[in-house]
C-alpha positions in Angstrom: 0.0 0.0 0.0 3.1 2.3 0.9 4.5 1.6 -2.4 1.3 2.4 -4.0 1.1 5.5 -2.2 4.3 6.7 -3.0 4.0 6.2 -6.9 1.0 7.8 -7.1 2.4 10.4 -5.6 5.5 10.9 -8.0 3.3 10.4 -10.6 1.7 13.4 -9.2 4.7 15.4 -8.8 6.0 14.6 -12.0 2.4 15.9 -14.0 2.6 18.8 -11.9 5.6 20.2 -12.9 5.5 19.4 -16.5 2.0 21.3 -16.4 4.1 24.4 -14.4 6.7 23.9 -17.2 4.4 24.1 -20.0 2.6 27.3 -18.4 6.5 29.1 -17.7 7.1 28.2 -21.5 3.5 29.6 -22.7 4.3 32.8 -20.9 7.9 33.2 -21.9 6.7 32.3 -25.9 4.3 35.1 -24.8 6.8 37.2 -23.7 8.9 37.0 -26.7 6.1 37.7 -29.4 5.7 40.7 -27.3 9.0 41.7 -27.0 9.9 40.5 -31.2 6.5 43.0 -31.8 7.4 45.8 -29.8 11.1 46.3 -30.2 13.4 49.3 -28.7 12.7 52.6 -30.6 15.7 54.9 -30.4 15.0 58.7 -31.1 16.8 60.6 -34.0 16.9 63.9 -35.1 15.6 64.5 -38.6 19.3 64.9 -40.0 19.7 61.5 -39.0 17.1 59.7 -40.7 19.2 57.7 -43.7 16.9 56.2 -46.1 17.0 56.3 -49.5 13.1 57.6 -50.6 12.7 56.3 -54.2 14.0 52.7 -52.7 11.9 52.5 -49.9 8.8 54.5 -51.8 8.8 51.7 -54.0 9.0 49.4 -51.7 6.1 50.7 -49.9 5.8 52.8 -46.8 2.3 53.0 -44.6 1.0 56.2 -43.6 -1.0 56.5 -40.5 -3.2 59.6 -39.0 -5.8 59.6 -36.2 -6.2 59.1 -32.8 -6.1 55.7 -30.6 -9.7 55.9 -30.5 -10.3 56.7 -34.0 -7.2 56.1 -36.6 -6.5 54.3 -40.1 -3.3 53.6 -42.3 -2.9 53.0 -46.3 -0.1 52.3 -48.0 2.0 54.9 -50.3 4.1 54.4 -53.0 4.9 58.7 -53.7 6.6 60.7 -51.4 9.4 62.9 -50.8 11.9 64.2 -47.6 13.4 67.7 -47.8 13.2 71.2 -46.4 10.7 73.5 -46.7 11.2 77.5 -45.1 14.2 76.4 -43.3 12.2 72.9 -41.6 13.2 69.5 -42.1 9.6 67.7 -43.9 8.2 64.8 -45.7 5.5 65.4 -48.3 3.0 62.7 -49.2 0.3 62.6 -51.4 -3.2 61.1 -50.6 -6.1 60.6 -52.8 -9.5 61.9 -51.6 -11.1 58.7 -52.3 -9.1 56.8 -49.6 -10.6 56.7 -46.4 -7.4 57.9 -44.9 -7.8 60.9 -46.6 -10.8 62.0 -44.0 -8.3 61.2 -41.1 -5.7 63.6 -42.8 -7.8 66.4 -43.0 -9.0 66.0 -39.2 -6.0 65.6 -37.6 -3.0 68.1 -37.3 -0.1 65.2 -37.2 0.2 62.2 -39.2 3.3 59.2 -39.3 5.0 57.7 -41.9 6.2 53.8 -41.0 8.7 52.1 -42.9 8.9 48.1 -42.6 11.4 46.0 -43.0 11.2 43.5 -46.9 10.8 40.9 -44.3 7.0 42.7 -43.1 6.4 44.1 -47.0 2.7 41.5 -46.5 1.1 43.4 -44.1 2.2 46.7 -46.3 0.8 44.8 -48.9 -2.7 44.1 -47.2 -2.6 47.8 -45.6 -2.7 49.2 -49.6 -5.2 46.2 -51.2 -7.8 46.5 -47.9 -10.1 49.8 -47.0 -10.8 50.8 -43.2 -14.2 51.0 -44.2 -15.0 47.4 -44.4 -13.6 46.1 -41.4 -10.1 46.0 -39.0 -7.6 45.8 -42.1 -4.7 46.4 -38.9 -5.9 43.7 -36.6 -6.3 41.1 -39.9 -2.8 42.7 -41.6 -1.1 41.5 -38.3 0.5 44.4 -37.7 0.4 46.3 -33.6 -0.3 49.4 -33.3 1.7 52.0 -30.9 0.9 55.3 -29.9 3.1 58.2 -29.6 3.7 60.9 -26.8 1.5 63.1 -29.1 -1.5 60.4 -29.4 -0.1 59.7 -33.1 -0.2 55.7 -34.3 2.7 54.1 -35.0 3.6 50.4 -35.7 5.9 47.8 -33.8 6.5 46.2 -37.2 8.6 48.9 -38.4 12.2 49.8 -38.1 11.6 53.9 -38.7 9.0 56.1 -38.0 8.4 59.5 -39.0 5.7 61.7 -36.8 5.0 65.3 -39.2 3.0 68.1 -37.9 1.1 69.3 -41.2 2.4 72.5 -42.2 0.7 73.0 -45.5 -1.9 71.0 -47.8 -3.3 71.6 -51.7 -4.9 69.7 -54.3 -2.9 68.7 -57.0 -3.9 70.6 -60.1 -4.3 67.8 -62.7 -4.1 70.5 -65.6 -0.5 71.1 -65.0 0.1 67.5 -64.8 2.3 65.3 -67.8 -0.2 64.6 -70.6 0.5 60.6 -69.8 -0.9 61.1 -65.8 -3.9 63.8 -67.0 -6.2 60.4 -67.7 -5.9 59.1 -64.3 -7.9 62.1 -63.1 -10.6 62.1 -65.7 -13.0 60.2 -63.5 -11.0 60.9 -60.0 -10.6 64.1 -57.7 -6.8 65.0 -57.8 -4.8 63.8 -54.8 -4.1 66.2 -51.9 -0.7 67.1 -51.3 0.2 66.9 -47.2 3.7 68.7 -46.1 4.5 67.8 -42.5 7.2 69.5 -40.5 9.1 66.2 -39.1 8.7 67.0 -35.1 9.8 63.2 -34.0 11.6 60.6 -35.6 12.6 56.9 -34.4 14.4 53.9 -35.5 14.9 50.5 -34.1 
């Protein structure tokens, strides 16, 4: 009976701490999709920020304005960084047909994310999916962040860019290359956003 006793026992033992084992590893696998998502962001100054624009334009950045209650990102392809009266800036250009758009006109900041080749899917997804329809960030995969201003910003990506809009116009299509003019024959022109860069990070 004692030596019943005492192999149930280390039975016991033994299922116990393979259970405790499993929980330590399900919260340390935790731990580490947390910690792979988040990242460290270290501040730069706007002189710092190396990137080469057409490169990474094609690539695909993801441009993001709003608030953590209310926000949306799209993807964009056109874009430039530069100075404008003596400030450091990125302009970007979004159409008035993209749902973005409406968070760009009622927000005074907006962020520009650029994502490693190894993320370019959920850039991808962000570009081919409207807010309008559903989550498109949840379903892209990517986790959202919010800055010290209240700006969204993604763990995905190895450089943000937080702009205080400085100055916005439409495009006028009339002046544009005779080869572009058609894609605005059924379209409103795209609005052109300058941001003064205020924040900049990079992982």
């Amino acid at each position: 009976m004692k030596k019943l006793t005492i192999i149930v026992l280390a039975v016991f033992a033994i299922l116990t701490a393979c259970t405790e084992k499993t929980n330590v590893n399900k919260d340390a696998a935790s731990t580490n999709d947390s910690i792979a998502a988040s990242g460290e962001w270290t501040k730069i100054t706007p002189e710092e920020i190396s990137i080469e624009p057409v490169k990474e334009l094609s690539a695909g950045m993801i441009l993001a304005a709003g608030t953590d209650s209310s926000y949306n990102a799209m993807a964009i392809g056109w874009g430039g960084l530069g100075k404008l009266w003596g400030r450091p800036t990125m302009t970007v250009y979004v159409s008035q047909s993209r749902y973005t758009y409406e968070f760009m006109e009622s927000n005074d900041c907006f962020t520009v994310n650029v994502l490693p080749q190894s993320e370019n899917e959920k850039v991808i997804y962000v570009g081919s999916h409207s807010g309008r329809d559903g989550d498109k960030i949840k379903d892209s995969g990517l986790h959202p962040e919010f800055t010290e201003l209240g700006n969204p910003r993604f763990a995905e990506a190895n450089l943000v860019i937080e702009c205080r809009k400085i100055y916005s116009a439409e495009l006028d299509h009339n002046q544009a290359p005779e080869d572009i003019k058609g894609m605005y024959e059924n379209n409103k022109p795209h609005i052109m956003y300058v941001g003064e860069i205020v924040n900049a990070w990079k992982k």
